[in-house]
Every structure is written in C-alpha cells, then in structure tokens.
C-alpha positions as CSV (number, residue, x, y, z in Angstrom):
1,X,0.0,0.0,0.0
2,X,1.5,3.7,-0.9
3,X,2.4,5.9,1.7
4,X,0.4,8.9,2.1
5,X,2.0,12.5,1.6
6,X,3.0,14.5,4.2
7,X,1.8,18.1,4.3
8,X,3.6,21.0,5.5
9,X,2.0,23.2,8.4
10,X,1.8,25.8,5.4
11,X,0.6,25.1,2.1
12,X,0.4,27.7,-0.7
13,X,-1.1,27.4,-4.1
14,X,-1.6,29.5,-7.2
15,X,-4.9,29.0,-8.7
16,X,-7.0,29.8,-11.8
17,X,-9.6,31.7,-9.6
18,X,-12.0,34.7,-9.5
19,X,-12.4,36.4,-6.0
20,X,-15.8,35.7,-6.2
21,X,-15.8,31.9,-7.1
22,X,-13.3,31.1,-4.3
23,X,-16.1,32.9,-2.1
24,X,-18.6,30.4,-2.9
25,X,-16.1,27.0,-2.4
26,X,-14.8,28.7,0.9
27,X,-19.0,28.8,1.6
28,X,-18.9,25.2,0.8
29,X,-16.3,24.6,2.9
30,X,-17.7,26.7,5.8
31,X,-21.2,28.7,5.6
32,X,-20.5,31.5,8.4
33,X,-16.6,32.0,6.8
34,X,-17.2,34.4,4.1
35,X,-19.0,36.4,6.7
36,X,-16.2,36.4,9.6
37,X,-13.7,37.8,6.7
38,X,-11.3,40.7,6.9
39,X,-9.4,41.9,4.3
40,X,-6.1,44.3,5.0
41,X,-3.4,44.8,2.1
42,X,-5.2,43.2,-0.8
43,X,-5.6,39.9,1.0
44,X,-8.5,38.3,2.7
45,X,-8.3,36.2,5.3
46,X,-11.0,33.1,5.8
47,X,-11.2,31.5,9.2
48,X,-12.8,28.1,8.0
49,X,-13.9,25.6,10.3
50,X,-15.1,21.8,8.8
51,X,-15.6,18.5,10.3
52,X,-12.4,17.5,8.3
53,X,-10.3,19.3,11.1
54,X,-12.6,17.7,13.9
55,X,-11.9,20.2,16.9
56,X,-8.5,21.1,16.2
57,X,-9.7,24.2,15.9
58,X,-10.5,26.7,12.2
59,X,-8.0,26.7,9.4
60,X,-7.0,30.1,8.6
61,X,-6.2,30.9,4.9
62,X,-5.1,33.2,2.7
63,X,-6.5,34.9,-0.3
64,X,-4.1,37.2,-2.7
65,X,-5.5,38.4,-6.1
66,X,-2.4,38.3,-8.3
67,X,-2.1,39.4,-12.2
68,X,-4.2,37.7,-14.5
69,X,-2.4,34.7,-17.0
70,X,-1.6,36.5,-20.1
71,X,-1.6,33.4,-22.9
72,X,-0.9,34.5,-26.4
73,X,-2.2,37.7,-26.0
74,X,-5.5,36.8,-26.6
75,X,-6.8,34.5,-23.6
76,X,-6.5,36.2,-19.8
77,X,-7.0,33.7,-16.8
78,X,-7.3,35.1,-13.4
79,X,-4.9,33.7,-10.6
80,X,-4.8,34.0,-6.7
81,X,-2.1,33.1,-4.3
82,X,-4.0,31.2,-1.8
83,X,-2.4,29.9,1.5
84,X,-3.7,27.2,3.8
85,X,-2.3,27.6,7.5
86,X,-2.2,24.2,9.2
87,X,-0.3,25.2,11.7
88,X,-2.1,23.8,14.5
89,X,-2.8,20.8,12.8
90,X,-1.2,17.2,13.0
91,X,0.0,15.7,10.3
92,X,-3.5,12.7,9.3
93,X,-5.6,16.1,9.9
94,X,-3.5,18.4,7.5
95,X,-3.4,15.7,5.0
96,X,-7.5,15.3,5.0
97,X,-8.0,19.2,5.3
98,X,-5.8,19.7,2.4
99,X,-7.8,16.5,0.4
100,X,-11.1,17.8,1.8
101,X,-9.7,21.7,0.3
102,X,-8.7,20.5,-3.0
103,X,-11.8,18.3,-3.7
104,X,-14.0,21.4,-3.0
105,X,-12.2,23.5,-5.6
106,X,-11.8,20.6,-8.1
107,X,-13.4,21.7,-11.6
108,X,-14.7,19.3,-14.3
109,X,-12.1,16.6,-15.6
110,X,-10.8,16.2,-19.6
C-alpha cells in the first residue's frame, strides 16, 4: 500500500480563480466564513472551520488576487495566491484538510 504524503503546516497554491468563485467554495467549505472575513493589504483572510479538522480548531487561509495569466495575448486567466495555515494541525488532519480543500475547488475533468 503507498504511503500517504506529508503536508507542511503551510501550504500555498496558485490558482486559476475569481475572487468571487473562491467565495462560494470557501462557503462550501464553511457557511459562516465568508461572513467572519477581513481583508487588509489586498488579502483576505477566511477563518474556516469543517468537520475534516474535527476540533482542532479553524483553518485560517489566505487569499491574494495576483495578475491575470496572459496566454498568447489573446486569452486572460485570473490567478490568486492562496495559502492554507495548518499550523495547529497534526500531520492525518492536514493531509484530509488539504484533500477535503482540493476536492471542493476541483473543476470538471478532460
């Protein structure tokens, strides 16, 4: 059987994302989170709490609008900096938060 991956107490990801559709996956992820949020420097911060995390406590991440994908001049992607703070984690939680995370935001396969 394969070992499972370890994850770091601090993951950070660039994704192909609009502010407002990583608002609705962070809501799937957590109703009351998009409410609780504060913003300060161009970067919102989500306190996210989710049975994946049991009572470890909320997951705190990060959300940085960066410049949009430029590909052949023609085509503009938006992209985000988005940072998962596991911190207070152990290491079986941080790898199902992070699974749990990347399942929400998965898009349609081909």
């Amino acid at each position: 059987m394969a070992q499972a991956k370890a994850v770091a107490a601090r993951v950070e990801k660039t994704m192909s994302i609009k502010p407002v559709e990583f608002e609705a996956g962070i809501t799937r992820l957590d109703p009351a989170a998009v409410a609780s949020a504060s913003t300060a420097g161009g970067v919102v911060t989500f306190s996210v709490t989710h049975p994946a995390v049991d009572s470890a406590g909320p997951v705190t991440i990060t959300f940085e609008k960066l410049e949009p994908a430029v590909l052949g001049g023609l085509m503009r992607l938006p992209r985000a900096r988005v940072t998962l703070h596991l911190n207070d984690l152990d290491a079986e939680t941080r790898r199902r938060f992070v699974g749990v995370f990347d399942q929400t935001f998965q898009r349609g396969g081909g």
